[in-house]
C-alpha positions in Angstrom: 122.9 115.9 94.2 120.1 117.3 92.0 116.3 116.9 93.0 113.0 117.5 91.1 110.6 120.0 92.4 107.4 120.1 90.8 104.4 122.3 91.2 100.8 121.5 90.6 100.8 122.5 87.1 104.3 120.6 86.4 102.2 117.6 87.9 99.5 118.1 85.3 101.6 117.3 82.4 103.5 114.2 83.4 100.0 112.7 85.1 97.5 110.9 83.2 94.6 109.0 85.5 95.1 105.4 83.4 98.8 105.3 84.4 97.9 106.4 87.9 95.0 104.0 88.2 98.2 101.3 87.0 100.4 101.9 89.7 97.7 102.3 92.3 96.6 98.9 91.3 100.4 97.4 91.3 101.0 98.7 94.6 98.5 97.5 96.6 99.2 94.2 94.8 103.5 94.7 96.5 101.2 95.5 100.0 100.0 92.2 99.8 103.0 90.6 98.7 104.7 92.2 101.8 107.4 94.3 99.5 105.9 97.4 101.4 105.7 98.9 105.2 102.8 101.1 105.5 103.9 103.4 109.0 101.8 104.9 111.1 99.3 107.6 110.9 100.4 110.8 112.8 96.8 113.3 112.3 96.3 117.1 114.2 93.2 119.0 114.5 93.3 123.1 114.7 90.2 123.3 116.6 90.4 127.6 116.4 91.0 127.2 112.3 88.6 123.8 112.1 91.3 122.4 110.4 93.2 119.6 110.0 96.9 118.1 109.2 98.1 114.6 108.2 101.1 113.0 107.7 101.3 109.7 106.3 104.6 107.6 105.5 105.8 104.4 104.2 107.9 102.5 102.1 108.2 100.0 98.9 111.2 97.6 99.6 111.1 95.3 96.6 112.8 95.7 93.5 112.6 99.7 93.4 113.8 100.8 97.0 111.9 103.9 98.1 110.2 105.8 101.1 108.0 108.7 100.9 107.0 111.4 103.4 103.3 113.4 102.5 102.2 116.1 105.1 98.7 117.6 103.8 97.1 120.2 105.4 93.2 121.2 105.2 91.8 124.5 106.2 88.4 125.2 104.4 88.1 128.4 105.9 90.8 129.6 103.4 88.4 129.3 100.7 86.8 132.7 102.1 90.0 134.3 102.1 90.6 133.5 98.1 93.9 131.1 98.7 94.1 127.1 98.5 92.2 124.7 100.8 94.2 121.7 100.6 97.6 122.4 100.5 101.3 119.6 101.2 103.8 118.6 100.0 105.2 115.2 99.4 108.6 114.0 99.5 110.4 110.9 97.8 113.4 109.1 98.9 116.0 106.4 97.4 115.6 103.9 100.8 119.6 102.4 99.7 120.8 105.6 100.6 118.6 108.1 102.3 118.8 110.5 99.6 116.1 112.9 98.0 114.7 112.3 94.7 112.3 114.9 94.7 109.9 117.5 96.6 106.3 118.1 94.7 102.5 119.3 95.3 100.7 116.9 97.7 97.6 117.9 97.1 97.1 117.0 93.4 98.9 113.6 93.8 96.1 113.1 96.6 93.7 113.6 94.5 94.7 111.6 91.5 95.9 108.8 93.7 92.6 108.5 96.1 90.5 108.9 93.0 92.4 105.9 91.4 91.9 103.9 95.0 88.1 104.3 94.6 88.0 103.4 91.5 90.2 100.7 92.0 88.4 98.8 94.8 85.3 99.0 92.7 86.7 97.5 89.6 87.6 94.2 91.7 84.5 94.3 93.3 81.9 95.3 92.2 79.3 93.6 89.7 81.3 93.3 86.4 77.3 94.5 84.6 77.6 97.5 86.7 75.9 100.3 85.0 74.9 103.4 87.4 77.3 105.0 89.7 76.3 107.6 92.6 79.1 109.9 93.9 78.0 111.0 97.7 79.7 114.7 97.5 80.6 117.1 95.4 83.9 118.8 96.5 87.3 118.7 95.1 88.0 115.1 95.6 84.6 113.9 93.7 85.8 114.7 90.3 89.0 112.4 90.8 86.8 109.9 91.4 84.4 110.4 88.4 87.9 110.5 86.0 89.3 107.5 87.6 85.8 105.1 87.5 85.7 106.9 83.9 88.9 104.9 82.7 88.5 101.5 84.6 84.9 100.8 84.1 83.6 101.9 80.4 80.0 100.2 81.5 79.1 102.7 83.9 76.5 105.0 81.6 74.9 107.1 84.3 76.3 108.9 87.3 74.5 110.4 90.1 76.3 113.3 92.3 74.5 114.2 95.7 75.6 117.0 97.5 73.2 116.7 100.9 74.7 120.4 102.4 74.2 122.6 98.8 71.7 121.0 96.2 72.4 123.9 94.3 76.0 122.7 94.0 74.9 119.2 93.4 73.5 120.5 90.3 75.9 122.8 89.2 78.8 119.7 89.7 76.7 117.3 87.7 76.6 119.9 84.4 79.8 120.6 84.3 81.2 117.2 84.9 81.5 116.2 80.5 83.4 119.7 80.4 85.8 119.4 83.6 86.4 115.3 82.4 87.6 116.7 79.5 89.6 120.1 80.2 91.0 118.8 83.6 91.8 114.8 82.5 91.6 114.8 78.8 88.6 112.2 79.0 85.7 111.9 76.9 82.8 111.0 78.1 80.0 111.8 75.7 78.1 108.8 76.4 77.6 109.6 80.1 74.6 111.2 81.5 76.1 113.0 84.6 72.8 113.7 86.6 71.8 115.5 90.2 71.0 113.1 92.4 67.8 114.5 94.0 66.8 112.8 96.4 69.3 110.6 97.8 68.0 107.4 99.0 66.6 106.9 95.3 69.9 107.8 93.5 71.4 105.3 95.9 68.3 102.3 95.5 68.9 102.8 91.5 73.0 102.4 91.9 75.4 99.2 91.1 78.2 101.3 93.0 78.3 104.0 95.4 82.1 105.8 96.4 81.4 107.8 99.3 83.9 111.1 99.8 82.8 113.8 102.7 83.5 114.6 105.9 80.6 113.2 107.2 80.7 112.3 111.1 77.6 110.4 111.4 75.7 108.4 108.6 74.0 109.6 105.6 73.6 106.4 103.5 71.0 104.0 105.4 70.9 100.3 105.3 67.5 100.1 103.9 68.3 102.4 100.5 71.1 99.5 99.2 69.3 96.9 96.6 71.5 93.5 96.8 74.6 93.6 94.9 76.1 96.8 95.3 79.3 97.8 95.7 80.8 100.6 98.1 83.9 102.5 97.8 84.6 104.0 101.4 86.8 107.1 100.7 85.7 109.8 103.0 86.4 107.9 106.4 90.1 108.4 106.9 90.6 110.0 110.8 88.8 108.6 113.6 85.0 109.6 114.3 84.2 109.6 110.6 81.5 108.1 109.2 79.1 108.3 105.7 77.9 105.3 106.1 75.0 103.2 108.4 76.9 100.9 110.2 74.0 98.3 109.4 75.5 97.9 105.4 78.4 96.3 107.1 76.5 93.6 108.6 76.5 90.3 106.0 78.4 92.3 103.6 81.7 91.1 102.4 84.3 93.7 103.5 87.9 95.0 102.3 90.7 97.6 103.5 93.5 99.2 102.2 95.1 98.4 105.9 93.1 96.2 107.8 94.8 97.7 111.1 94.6 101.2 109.7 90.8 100.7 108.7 90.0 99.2 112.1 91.7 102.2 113.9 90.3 105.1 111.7 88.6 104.3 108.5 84.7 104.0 107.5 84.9 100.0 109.6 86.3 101.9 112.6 82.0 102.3 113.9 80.6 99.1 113.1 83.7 97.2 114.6 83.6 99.1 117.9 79.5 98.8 118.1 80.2 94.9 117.2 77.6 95.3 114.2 81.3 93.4 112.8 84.2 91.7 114.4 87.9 91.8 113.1 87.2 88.1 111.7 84.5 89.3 109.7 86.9 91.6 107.7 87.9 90.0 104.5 91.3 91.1 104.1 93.1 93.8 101.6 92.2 94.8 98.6 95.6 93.8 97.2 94.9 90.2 98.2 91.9 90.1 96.0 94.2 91.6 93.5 97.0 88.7 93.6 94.3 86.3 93.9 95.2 85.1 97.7 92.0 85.3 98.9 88.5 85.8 96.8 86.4 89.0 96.3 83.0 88.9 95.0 81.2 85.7 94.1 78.2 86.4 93.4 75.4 89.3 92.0 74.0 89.7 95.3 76.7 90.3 97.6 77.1 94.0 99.2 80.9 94.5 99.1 82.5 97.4 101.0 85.9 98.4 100.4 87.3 100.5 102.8 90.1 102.8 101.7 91.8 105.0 104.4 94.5 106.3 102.1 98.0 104.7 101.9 101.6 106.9 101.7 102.5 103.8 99.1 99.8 105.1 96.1 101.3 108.6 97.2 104.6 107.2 96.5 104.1 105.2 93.6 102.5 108.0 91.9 105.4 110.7 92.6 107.6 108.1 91.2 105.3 108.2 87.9 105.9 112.0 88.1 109.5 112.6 89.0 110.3 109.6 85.8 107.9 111.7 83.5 109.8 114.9 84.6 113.2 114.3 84.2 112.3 112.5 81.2 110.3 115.7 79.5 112.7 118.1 81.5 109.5 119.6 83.7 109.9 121.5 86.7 112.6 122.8 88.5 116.0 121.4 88.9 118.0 121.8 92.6 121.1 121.1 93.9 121.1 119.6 97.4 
């Protein structure tokens, strides 16, 4: 049987962020549907190499009968050394028969993937006269984010980027952003102003929507910063412990998952349900159920609305789908027997 193996570059050609923002969005509706199993989280921590490795796992069992497997690995100490940081590799699977479709990069489908989430979640909820956006970090992941709100909500005209460990960085991220939208993701976006966000708490009083991606293990956006009506895209949180946000923004807001279960155990709601700031009944349900219109997601300007995106094996697997068919139809990467 023959396989697909692509590389990071191979990904580049046969992923653009509309199409990946498409299937994001399709799959999470299938979630809600029940056409998918989401399995569970298996996570390890290197404490000599301050690292970390995931695995994550799942399956779409509607009309299209696959199953994916994504181990990622991140080691920031390698960035010293002059070799990659995040580095995986994802496999996809025909679930009639067990066999292998194809073997690829994990890392860049993370990226383009978790950037379409974020984006994604704020689309559906946030204020449709959204405006300004604040990204809270400036690392790999932040540009995926900035592409993917790019191509789902035209309105945003001004983007704030805080980097609260390297201001220097901060500044350095926001003038290159125009340049790296365009070279890295073929975007334009001339009519952006792409801005440092100084100091924090007023980037985030002056924002419609707020995506959230670091490490962070204890808060660094506060309650009393958020001006009615925003939306939060939750990105960051994904292993238990972590947290970017004050657990007081939860309180009256209307909150959303990925995974509700998932979320609980290990995403950005983990804190605030354990503290009972929120109970599991206060949780709204899945994004995809906003999506397929089972249950509602904003209704008014002044709600706060939280969406809470651990990171699901389907978006992994719908978007290696989107790359294997643009392969084998463009004749990219390598070809192996198995």
């Amino acid at each position: 049987m023959e396989l697909k193996v692509l590389g990071r570059s191979d990904l580049k050609k046969v992923l653009d962020m509309r199409s990946v923002v498409e299937g994001v969005k399709t799959v999470y509706g299938l979630k809600a549907k029940g056409d998918t199993e989401v399995w569970p989280l298996v996570a390890y921590e290197f404490a000599k190499q301050e690292a970390v490795m995931d695995i994550r796992s799942g399956a779409v069992l509607g009309s299209e009968q696959l199953h994916v497997l994504k181990m990622l690995n991140n080691f920031p100490h390698n960035r010293e050394k002059g070799i990659p940081v995040f580095t995986g590799m994802l496999m996809v699977f025909d679930s009639e028969t067990g066999l292998p479709l194809g073997v690829m990069d994990a890392s860049y489908i993370t990226g383009m993937r978790t950037g379409a989430a974020g984006a994604v979640g704020a689309s559906v909820l946030a204020r449709k006269d959204s405006t300004v956006l604040t990204v809270l970090g400036a690392g790999r992941q932040a540009m995926f984010q900035i592409a993917a709100v790019t191509v789902t909500m035209p309105n945003i005209k001004t983007v704030y980027i805080a980097d609260e460990l390297d201001k220097e960085n901060e500044k350095n991220f926001a003038g290159l952003c125009r340049e790296n939208l365009k070279t890295q993701f073929g975007i334009d976006a001339a009519d952006v102003a792409f801005l440092p966000a100084g100091s924090l708490a007023e980037a985030v009083a002056a924002s419609d929507v707020v995506i959230t991606v670091t490490p962070s293990r204890k808060p660094v956006i506060m309650k009393e910063w958020v001006k009615p009506g925003t939306h939060f895209s939750c990105i960051g949180a994904d292993m238990e412990g972590k947290e970017e946000i004050d657990p007081e923004i939860f309180r009256n807001a209307k909150v959303f998952a990925d995974d509700k279960e998932q979320c609980i155990r290990v995403g950005e709601m983990e804190i605030p349900v354990k503290s009972g700031v929120i109970s599991r009944d206060d949780i709204r349900g899945e994004i995809g159920q906003v999506i397929t219109g089972q249950i509602e997601g904003r209704t008014n300007d002044d709600e706060i609305t939280v969406f809470d995106a651990t990171g699901l094996a389907l978006l992994d697997l719908v978007t290696g789908k989107k790359a294997l068919d643009g392969a084998w139809e463009k004749d990219i990467g390598l070809t192996a027997d198995i």
